[in-house]
N, C-alpha and C positions, 0 to 999 in steps of 0.2 A: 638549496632544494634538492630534493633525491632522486637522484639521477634514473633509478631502479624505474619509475614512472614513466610511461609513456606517454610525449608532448601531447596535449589535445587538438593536434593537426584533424585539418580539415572541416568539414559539416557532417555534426553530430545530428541522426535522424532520430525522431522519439514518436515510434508509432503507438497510437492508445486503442485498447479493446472498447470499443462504446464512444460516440460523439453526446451523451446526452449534455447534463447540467455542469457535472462534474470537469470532462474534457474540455468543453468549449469556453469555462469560466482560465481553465488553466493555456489555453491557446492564446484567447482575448488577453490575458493577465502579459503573459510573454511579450505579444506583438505590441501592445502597449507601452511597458515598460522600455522595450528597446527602442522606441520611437520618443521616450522621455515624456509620454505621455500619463503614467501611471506608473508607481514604486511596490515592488515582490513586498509587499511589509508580510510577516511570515514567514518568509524563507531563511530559514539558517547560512544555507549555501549561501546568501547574496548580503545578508548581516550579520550575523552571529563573529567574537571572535574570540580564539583561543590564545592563550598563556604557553608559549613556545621558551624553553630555557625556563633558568633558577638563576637567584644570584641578581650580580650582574648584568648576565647575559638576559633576562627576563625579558620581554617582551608580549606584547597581544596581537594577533594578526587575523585579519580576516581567514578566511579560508581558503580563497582563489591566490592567497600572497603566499599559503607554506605551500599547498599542491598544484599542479595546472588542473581545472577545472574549466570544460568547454565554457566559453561566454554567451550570453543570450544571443547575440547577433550569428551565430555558429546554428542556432539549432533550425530542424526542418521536421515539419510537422505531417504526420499519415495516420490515417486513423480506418477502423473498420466499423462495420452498426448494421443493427437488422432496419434502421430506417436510412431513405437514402437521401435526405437531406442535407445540404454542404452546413459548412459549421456555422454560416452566419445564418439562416435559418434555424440550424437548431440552437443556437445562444439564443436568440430572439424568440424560440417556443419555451425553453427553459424557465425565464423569468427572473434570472437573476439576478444579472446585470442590466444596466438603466441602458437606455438606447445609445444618449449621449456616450457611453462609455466604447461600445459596439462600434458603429457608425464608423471611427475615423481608423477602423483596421479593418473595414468592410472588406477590401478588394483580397488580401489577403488571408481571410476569411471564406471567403465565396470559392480561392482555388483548391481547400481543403475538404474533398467530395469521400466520402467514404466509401472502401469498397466493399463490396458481397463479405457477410459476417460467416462464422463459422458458429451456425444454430442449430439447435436440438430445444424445440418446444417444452420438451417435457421435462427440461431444465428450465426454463422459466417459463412456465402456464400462461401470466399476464402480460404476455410482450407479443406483438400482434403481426411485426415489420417482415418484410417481404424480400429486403434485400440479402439475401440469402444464397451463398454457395449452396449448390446442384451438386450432391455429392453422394455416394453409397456409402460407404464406409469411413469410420474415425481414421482408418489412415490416408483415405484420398483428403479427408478434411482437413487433416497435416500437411501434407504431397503440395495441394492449395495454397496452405496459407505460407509454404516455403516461398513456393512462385511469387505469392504477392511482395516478401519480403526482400526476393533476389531484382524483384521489377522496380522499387519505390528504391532501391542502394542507387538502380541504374541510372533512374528517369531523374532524380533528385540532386548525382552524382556525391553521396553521404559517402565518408568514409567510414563511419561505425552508426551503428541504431540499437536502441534500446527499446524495447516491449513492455510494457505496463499493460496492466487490465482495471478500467475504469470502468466496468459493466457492470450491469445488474451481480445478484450475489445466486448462484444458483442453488439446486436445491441439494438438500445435503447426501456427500457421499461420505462412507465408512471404510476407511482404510482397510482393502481388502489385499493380506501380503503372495497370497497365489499369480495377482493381477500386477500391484504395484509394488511388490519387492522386487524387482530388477527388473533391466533394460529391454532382455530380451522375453519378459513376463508381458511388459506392458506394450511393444512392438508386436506382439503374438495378439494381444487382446483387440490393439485399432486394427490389426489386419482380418482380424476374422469377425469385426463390427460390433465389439459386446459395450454395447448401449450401458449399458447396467453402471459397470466399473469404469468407462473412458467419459467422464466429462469434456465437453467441446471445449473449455481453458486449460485442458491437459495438452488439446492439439495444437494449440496457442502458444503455451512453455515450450513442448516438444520440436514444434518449429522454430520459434524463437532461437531458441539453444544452438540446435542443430546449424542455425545461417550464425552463428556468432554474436548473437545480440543477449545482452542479460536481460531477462525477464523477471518484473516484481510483481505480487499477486496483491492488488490493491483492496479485493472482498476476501469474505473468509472463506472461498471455495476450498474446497482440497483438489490441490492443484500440483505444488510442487515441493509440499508440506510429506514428500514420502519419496522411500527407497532408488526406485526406480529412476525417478527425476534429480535427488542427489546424486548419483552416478552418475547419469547422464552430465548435468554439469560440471563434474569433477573430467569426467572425457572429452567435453568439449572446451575446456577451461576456462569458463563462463559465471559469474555470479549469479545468485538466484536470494530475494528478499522477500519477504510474503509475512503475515499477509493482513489483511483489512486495513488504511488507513486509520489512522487514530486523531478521529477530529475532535470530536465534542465529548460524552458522557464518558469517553473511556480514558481520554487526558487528564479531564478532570480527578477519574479513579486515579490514577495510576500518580496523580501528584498529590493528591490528599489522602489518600489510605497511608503513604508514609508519614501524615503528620501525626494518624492514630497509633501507628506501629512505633514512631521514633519518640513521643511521648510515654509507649508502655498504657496507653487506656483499651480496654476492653469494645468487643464489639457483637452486639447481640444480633443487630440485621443490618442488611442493604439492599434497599428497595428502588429502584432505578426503571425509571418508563422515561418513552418518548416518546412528541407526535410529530408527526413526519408525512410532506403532503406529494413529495418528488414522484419521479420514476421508481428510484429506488423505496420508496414508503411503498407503494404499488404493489411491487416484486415479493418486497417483505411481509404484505398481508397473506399470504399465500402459507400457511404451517410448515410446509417440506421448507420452505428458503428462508423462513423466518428460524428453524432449527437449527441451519449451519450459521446464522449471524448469532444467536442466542449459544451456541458452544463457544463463540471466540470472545462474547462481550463476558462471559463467563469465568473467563478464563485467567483473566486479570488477577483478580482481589487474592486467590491460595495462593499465592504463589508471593504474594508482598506481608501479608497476615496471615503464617504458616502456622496451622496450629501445632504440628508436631514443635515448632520452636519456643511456643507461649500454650501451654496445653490452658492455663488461665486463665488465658485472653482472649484464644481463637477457638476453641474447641466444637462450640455447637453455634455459630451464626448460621443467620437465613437469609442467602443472595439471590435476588428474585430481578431478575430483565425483562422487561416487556417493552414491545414498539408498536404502535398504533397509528395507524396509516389514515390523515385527515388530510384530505386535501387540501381546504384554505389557508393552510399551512405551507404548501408549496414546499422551496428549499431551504423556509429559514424553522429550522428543527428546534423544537424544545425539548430541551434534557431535565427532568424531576428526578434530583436523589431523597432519599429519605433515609439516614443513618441514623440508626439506634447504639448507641455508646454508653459504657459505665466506667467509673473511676473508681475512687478511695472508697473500700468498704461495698463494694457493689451497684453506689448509686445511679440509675439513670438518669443519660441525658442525650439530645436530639440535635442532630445537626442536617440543616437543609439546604439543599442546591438547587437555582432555575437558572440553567445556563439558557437563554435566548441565540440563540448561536443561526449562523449562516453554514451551512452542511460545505456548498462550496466551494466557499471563499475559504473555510478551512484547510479545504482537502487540496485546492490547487497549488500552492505551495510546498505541499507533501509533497504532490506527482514531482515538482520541478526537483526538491532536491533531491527524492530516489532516483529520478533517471540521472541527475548530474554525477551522481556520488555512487550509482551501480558505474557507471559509464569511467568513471574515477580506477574503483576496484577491478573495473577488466584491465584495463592499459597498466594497474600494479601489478600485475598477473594472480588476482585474487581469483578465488573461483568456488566453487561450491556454497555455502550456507553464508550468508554475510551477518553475522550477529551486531555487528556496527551498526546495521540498521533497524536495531530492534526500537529506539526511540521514535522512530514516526510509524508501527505497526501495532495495533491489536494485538494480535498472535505472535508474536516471535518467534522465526521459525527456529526447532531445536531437535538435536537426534534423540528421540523418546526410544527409539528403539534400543537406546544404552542407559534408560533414566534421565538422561538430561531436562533441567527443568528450567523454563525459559525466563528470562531477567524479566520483568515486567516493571521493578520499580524506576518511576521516570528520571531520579538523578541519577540512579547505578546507570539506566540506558544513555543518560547525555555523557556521562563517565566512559563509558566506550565507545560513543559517538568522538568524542575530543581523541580519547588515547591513537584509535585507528589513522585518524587524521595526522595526529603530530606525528605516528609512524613512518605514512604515506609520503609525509613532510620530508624526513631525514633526521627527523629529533628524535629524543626519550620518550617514549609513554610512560610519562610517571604520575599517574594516580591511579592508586587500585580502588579495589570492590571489595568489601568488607564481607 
């Protein structure tokens, strides 16, 4: 093993933005499974394994055998939310999980109380919760949420904590480089309170960073998808992953658009809806926040079906997202694709997807292995953009500021999911990217 890694000594703290459906399916899942009561199915970190050596020497290994990777019984749970519900209340409004499932991680459920959230309304309109930092400015809301992070190291005795954001998705910001091309652009901006350009997940990252902790952007906010916030973790030598989880309609993209690209067939449209009855369907009925999820689910399909590479094949398709917010739907979300494809001679032909899916039971297995495997990349001394973790993201985060254009196809992304790993390991990374 490589030595270069630092042990995952001690308790590893994993505080989440938001306690709703999302959080509390991934707390329940944890407490459970280290109680031998439930199995992470999903989680790569906890099944998945890799081809270490050639030859000979070949071998497959989980992932916890080539790196040290904190164990379930290690992690300690903080969470923040505009409602002030402790988690086993809000598992039990959620609806996800059956009670039976709940019930026998109550107690340690109930000590997970959310503190005062860092909210701005007018980033998300339909969120009503009250438990709310008292703050004037985006920099006291940072200043805050350091405190909360330097208080839960203390009270919890964690030697390292990881940040994630499992909150609603806000509404969309435009990368503005006056504000967010460098550090002391965007320090300038929270202190003199410019609403406009500092979203409340920017004071989140910001904090995050600044105590040591790597922070991953689980919605498609722009958050730490810019200048400012790269530097920042490249100074505090800190990882940063982002952004939106990739559960349902975008996995599915991102594994089947290679079967139309690596056959050479044509593709005329991609019509893609879904209904969705959660918080988050909620949040997303709203047009400003359903804009920033609609740029990231977007963002996919060019980038695997480039037309500049197949002028043939990609040149004029029509990719159309829509999400439609039903409530009796609750958290188990349905994905409708609708691909329009031609082959030999032009012919059409129709290929359809209804993925019936649970939002999540998908997504809580992400949370687990991004913090395990951000939490991996600090103690390697990784730090800025972690591209390894483009396989459980939407967006991939990538320097557009230099043209970089992000992986999105889902084996190249397991392809540097593996290589990073056998790195981290002591081994070769030996499979490229075509």
């Amino acid at each position: 093993m490589n030595q270069t890694v630092k042990p995952a000594d001690g308790k590893l703290g994993i505080m989440v933005v938001g306690c709703g459906a999302v959080a509390t399916t991934f707390f329940t899942g944890v407490l459970m499974a280290r109680k031998g009561l439930a199995k992470p199915i999903g989680s790569i970190t906890q099944y998945d394994k890799i081809r270490v050596g050639a030859g000979k020497e070949k071998k497959y290994l989980k992932y916890g055998d080539i790196v040290p990777l904190a164990q379930l019984s290690d992690i300690v749970f903080g969470t923040w939310d505009v409602y002030p519900q402790n988690a086993y209340q809000a598992a039990v409004y959620a609806e996800v999980l059956q009670q039976k499932d709940i019930d026998p991680v109550r107690d340690e459920l109930e000590k997970i109380v959310p503190m005062k959230a860092a909210f701005d309304k007018n980033f998300a309109k339909r969120l009503d919760g009250d438990n709310v930092k008292n703050v004037k400015t985006r920099w006291e809301m940072t200043e805050a949420l350091r405190e909360d992070i330097r208080q839960f190291k203390k009270a919890n005795d964690v030697s390292r904590v990881v940040v994630i954001w499992a909150a609603s998705t806000e509404i969309y910001v435009p990368v503005y480089m006056p504000v967010h091309g460098s550090i002391e652009s965007l320090e300038k901006a929270m202190k003199e309170n410019d609403v406009e350009h500092i979203a409340p997940s920017m004071c989140y990252a910001y904090a995050a960073l600044s105590e040591g902790a790597p922070f991953i952007m689980g919605a498609p906010n722009t958050t730490v998808d810019i200048p400012a916030m790269w530097q920042l973790a490249e100074k505090t030598g800190m990882p940063i992953a982002g952004k939106d989880f990739k559960t349902g309609q975008t996995l599915v993209k991102s594994g089947f658009a290679p079967i139309i690209g690596t056959r050479c067939l044509g593709l005329s449209g991609w019509f893609s809806t879904n209904i969705l009855g959660n918080r988050d369907g909620l949040v997303l009925d709203e047009p400003a926040n359903f804009h920033t999820k609609e740029v990231s689910k977007l963002s996919t399909l060019e980038t695997i079906l480039d037309p500049e590479e197949q002028p043939d094949l990609y040149t004029d398709y029509f990719h159309k997202v829509r999400i439609n917010y039903y409530p009796p739907r609750n958290d188990n979300k349905e994905g409708w694709d609708n691909i329009d494809i031609f082959g030999w001679m032009g012919y059409p032909m129709q290929i359809k997807i209804n993925f019936l899916c649970r939002d999540s039971i998908l997504a809580a297995p992400l949370l687990l292995d991004l913090c395990l495997l951000s939490d991996l990349a600090a103690r390697a001394g990784k730090h800025g953009i972690q591209r390894f973790l483009s396989f459980f993201l939407k967006s991939p985060m990538h320097d557009y500021t230099q043209g970089e254009k992000p992986v999105n196809n889902l084996y190249q992304q397991y392809t540097m999911l593996k290589n990073a790993i056998r790195e981290m390991g002591g081994y070769l990374p030996d499979e490229e990217i075509d």
